[in-house]
C-alpha positions, 0 to 999 in steps of 0.5 A: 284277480279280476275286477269284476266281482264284488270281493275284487271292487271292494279291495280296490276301494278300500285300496284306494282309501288307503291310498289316499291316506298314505300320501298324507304321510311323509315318505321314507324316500321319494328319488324316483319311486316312493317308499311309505312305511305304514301301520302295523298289521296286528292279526293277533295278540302279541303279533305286530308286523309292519307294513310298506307302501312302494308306488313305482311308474304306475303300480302301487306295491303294498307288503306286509312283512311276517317273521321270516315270510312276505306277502305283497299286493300290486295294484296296476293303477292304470288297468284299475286291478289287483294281482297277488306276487309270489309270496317269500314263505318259510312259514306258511303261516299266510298266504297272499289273497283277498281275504287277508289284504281285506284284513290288512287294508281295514286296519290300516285304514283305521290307523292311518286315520288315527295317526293323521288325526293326532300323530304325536299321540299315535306314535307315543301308543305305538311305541308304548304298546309294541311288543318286545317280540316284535320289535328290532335291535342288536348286541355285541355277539360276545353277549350272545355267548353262552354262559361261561362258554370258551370264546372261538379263539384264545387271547393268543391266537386273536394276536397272532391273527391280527399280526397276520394280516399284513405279513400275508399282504407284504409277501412276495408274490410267486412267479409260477404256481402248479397244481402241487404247489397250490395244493400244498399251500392249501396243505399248510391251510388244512393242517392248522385247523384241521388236524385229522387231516395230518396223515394224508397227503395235499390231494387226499386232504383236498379231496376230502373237504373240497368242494367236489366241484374242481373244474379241471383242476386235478385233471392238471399235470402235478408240475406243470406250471404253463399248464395250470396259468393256461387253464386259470386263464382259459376261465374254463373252471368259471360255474365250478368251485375249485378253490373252496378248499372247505365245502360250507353254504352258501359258500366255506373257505375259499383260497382263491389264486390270483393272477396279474402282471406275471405274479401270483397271490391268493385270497383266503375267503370265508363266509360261513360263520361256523368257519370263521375259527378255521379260516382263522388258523388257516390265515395264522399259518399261511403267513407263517409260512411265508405264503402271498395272501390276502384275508377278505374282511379281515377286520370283519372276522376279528372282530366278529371271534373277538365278539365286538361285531353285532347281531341284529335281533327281531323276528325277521329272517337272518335276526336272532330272535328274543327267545332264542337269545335267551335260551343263549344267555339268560337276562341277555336281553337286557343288553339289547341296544333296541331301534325306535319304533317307527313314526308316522309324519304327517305332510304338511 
C-alpha cells in the first residue's frame, strides 16, 4: 500500500502514536529484536484477541491473533510505508487491510493510554473483565474424557507398556535384516493392534495400511540382506515413507530401522494421537518378541494414555476450545488450571 494517499498517512500516524506508546511499555524480550505484547483488540462483545508488537532491524510487525487465524502489518520504518503480510486464515472471519488496523490502532491507542496512565489499575479491569472464552489454560486430558467413558488402555495393558520400554532398549541388536524380515517384525506390530489384519500374510498386512509411498522397498529381493543395507544406505528412499507402517497425518506409526557400526535397531514412532493405542500394543509385542527397539517419547505416550499429560485450552489453533470441552465433559471447566491474563508494565 502506498503512502499517498489519505487513508495511507493516516495509519501511519496513528502507527506512529502507537509506536511511541509501546516502547513505554516494558518488553517481553528484547535479545536482538523486541517483542511487546499490547492490548487487546476487542471488535465485538464477548471478543478479546490479543495483540503483539515485534520491532526487528528497521521494521515494526504488528499482529493481531483471531482464534485459529492471524493478521499481521509491517511498518518498513525506513521507507515511511505499510504492507499487509499473507494472512494464516482458516476463518476468514477478517482480513488484513486499512480499515481493520484503523480499528485495531484506535483501540489500542486509547488502551495504551490508559494503562500507562494507571497500569495497576488496568490490569485489575483487564483481568476482571476478560472473557472465559478468551482466555488460556490447561487440564490433565483424563478430565477431558467423557463421562464413564473406558480409558484408551486397561490397567494391565498401561504396565506391560511401561515394562516394555527397556526391554525393547536392552535387546540385542540384528546383525542383518531383509525385506522379510522387516516385514515380519512389522507383522508382530500389525497383529497386536490390528487383528483383522491376522489372515493375511506380512506384505499384504503392509500393503494395506502403509503408506503407499515405499521408495523401493518392496521392489527388493525377500532375502537378500546386502541388497536391503545397499539400498537403506543409498538413502534413495529419502522424500518417500517406507517405514510408516500405518498411514496417519501428518505422519502414523512409523517402524523405522537403524543402521550403525554393522547392527541394526528399530524406532517405533507415533505421532497422531488417534494412534497412540496402537503404537501402544505395537510396542508391548515387539518387546515380546525379543525385537530391538526403541519407543520415541515413550514417556510422552504413557502419560498421555494414562491421561496425566495436559491439553491446553483457549480459542486458538491446536487448543481445545471451552465449549468443546464441555460438550466433552459437562462441569469440566471447573477443573481448568487458567494462565494469568496479561500485564502491561510501564518502563520506568
Amino acid at each position: 500500500m502506498g503512502e499517498r494517499s489519505e487513508g495511507s498517512r493516516d495509519l501511519l500516524r496513528r502507527l506512529r502514536r502507537v509506536f511511541g506508546l509501546i516502547r513505554r511499555i516494558r518488553p517481553e524480550r528484547s535479545d536482538g529484536d523486541v517483542l511487546w505484547h499490547g492490548p487487546f483488540f476487542i471488535p465485538r462483545a464477548g471478543e478479546w484477541w490479543p495483540t503483539r508488537f515485534l520491532l526487528y532491524r528497521k521494521e515494526l510487525y504488528c499482529t493481531v491473533e483471531l482464534g485459529w487465524s492471524a493478521v499481521t502489518l509491517v511498518w518498513e520504518m525506513d521507507r515511511g510505508r505499510v504492507r499487509f503480510e499473507a494472512e494464516r486464515s482458516w476463518s476468514g472471519a477478517y482480513s488484513s487491510d486499512s480499515q481493520l488496523w484503523g480499528r485495531v490502532f484506535g483501540q489500542v491507542e486509547r488502551r495504551l493510554a490508559g494503562a500507562l496512565r494507571n497500569p495497576a489499575a488496568y490490569n485489575r479491569r483487564v483481568a476482571r473483565r476478560l472473557p472465559a472464552r478468551a482466555r488460556t489454560g490447561r487440564i490433565k486430558r483424563r478430565l477431558t474424557w467423557p463421562g464413564g467413558s473406558r480409558p484408551p488402555l486397561t490397567a494391565r495393558e498401561l504396565r506391560a507398556l511401561e515394562s516394555a520400554v527397556e526391554p525393547g532398549k536392552r535387546a540385542e541388536p540384528w546383525r542383518r535384516l531383509s525385506l522379510r524380515r522387516y516385514l515380519e517384525t512389522a507383522a508382530i506390530a500389525y497383529d497386536a493392534a490390528l487383528p483383522e489384519l491376522r489372515p493375511l500374510t506380512p506384505r499384504k498386512k503392509y500393503q494395506s495400511k502403509a503408506d503407499q509411498r515405499h521408495g523401493g522397498l518392496l521392489d527388493l529381493r525377500p532375502t537378500d540382506t546386502r541388497a536391503f543395507e545397499a539400498w537403506y544406505d543409498s538413502r534413495d528412499w529419502l522424500g518417500a515413507h517406507p517405514w510408516e507402517i500405518v498411514f496417519g497425518h501428518p505422519h502414523g506409526i512409523l517402524l523405522s530401522p537403524h543402521h550403525a557400526a554393522g547392527a541394526w535397531r528399530f524406532f517405533l514412532s507415533v505421532d497422531a494421537l488417534g494412534l497412540y493405542r496402537d503404537a501402544a500394543r505395537m510396542a508391548i509385542a515387539l518387546a515380546a518378541a525379543g525385537v530391538p527397539f526403541e519407543l520415541t517419547r515413550a514417556a510422552d505416550v504413557v502419560a498421555a494414555l494414562r491421561g496425566e499429560d495436559w491439553i491446553e485450552i483457549g480459542p486458538f489453533r491446536g487448543q481445545m476450545t471451552l465449549d468443546e470441552l464441555e460438550e466433552r465433559r459437562r462441569g469440566a471447566t471447573s477443573q481448568v488450571s487458567w494462565d494469568d491474563p496479561p500485564c502491561l508494565v510501564a518502563v520506568r
